[in-house]
C-alpha positions in Angstrom: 69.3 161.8 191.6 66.3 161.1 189.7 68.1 159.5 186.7 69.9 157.6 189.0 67.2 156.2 190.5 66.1 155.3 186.9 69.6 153.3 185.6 68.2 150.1 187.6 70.5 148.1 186.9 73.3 150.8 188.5 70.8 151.5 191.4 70.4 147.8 192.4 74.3 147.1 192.0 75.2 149.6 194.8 71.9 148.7 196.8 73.4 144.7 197.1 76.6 146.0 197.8 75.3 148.1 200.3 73.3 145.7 202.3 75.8 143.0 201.5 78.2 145.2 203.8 75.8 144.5 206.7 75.1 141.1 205.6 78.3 140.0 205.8 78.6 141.3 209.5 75.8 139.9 210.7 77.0 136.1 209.3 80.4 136.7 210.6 78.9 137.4 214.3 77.0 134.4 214.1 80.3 132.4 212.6 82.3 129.9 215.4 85.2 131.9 215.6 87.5 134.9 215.3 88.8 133.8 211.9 86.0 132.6 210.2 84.1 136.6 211.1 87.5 138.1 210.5 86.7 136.4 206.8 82.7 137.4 206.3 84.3 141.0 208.0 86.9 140.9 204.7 83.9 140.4 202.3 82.1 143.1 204.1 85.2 145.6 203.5 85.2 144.4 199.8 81.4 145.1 199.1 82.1 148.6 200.7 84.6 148.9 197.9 82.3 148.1 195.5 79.7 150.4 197.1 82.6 153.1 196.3 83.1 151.8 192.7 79.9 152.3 192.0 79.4 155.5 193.0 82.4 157.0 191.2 80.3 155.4 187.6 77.7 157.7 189.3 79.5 160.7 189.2 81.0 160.1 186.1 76.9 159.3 184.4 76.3 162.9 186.9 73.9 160.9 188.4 75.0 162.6 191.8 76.7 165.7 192.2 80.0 166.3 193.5 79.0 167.0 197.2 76.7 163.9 197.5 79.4 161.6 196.2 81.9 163.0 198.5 79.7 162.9 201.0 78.7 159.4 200.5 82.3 158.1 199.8 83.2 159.4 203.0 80.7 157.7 204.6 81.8 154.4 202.9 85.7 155.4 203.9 84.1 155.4 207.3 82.5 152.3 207.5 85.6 150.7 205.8 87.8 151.9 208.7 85.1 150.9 211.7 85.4 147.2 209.8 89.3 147.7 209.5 89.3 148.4 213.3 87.1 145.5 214.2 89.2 143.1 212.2 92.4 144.6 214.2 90.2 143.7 217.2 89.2 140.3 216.7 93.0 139.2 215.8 94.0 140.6 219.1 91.6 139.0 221.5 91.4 135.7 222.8 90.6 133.4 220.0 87.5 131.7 220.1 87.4 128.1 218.6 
């Protein structure tokens, strides 16, 4: 992990991606409507994606080892379905303005 942490530019990439995921939520639930959070929800399942691209250039530099990036895509798979659930959610309930 410790040449990880020294490839900045790697280090920073998944570390925007990462708190863009929550970012993203945070501006959808303060958008005026379903559709418009259902959007800033998509971006958030997108930089998730990225947080997962990034960690497979990880395992390829063996920055991590194969445990911690299966651990951590999982986590990533995770959030990706509690977004993909949330989305199904919003498009179900009444429709805010």
């Amino acid at each position: 992990m410790e040449r990880f942490a020294r490839d900045f530019g790697l280090r920073d990439q998944v570390q925007r991606a990462a708190v863009s995921i929550m970012a993203n939520i945070a501006e959808g639930f303060d958008s005026q409507g379903n559709k418009s959070f259902i959007q800033f929800l998509g971006y958030a399942l997108r930089s998730a994606t990225e947080v997962q691209s990034h960690l497979y250039v990880a395992l390829d530099q063996r920055y991590v080892s194969r445990e911690v990036f299966d651990d951590l895509y999982q986590q990533a798979v995770k959030v990706k379905s509690i977004i993909h659930g949330f989305m199904r959610y919003l498009r179900n309930v009444e429709r805010r303005t």
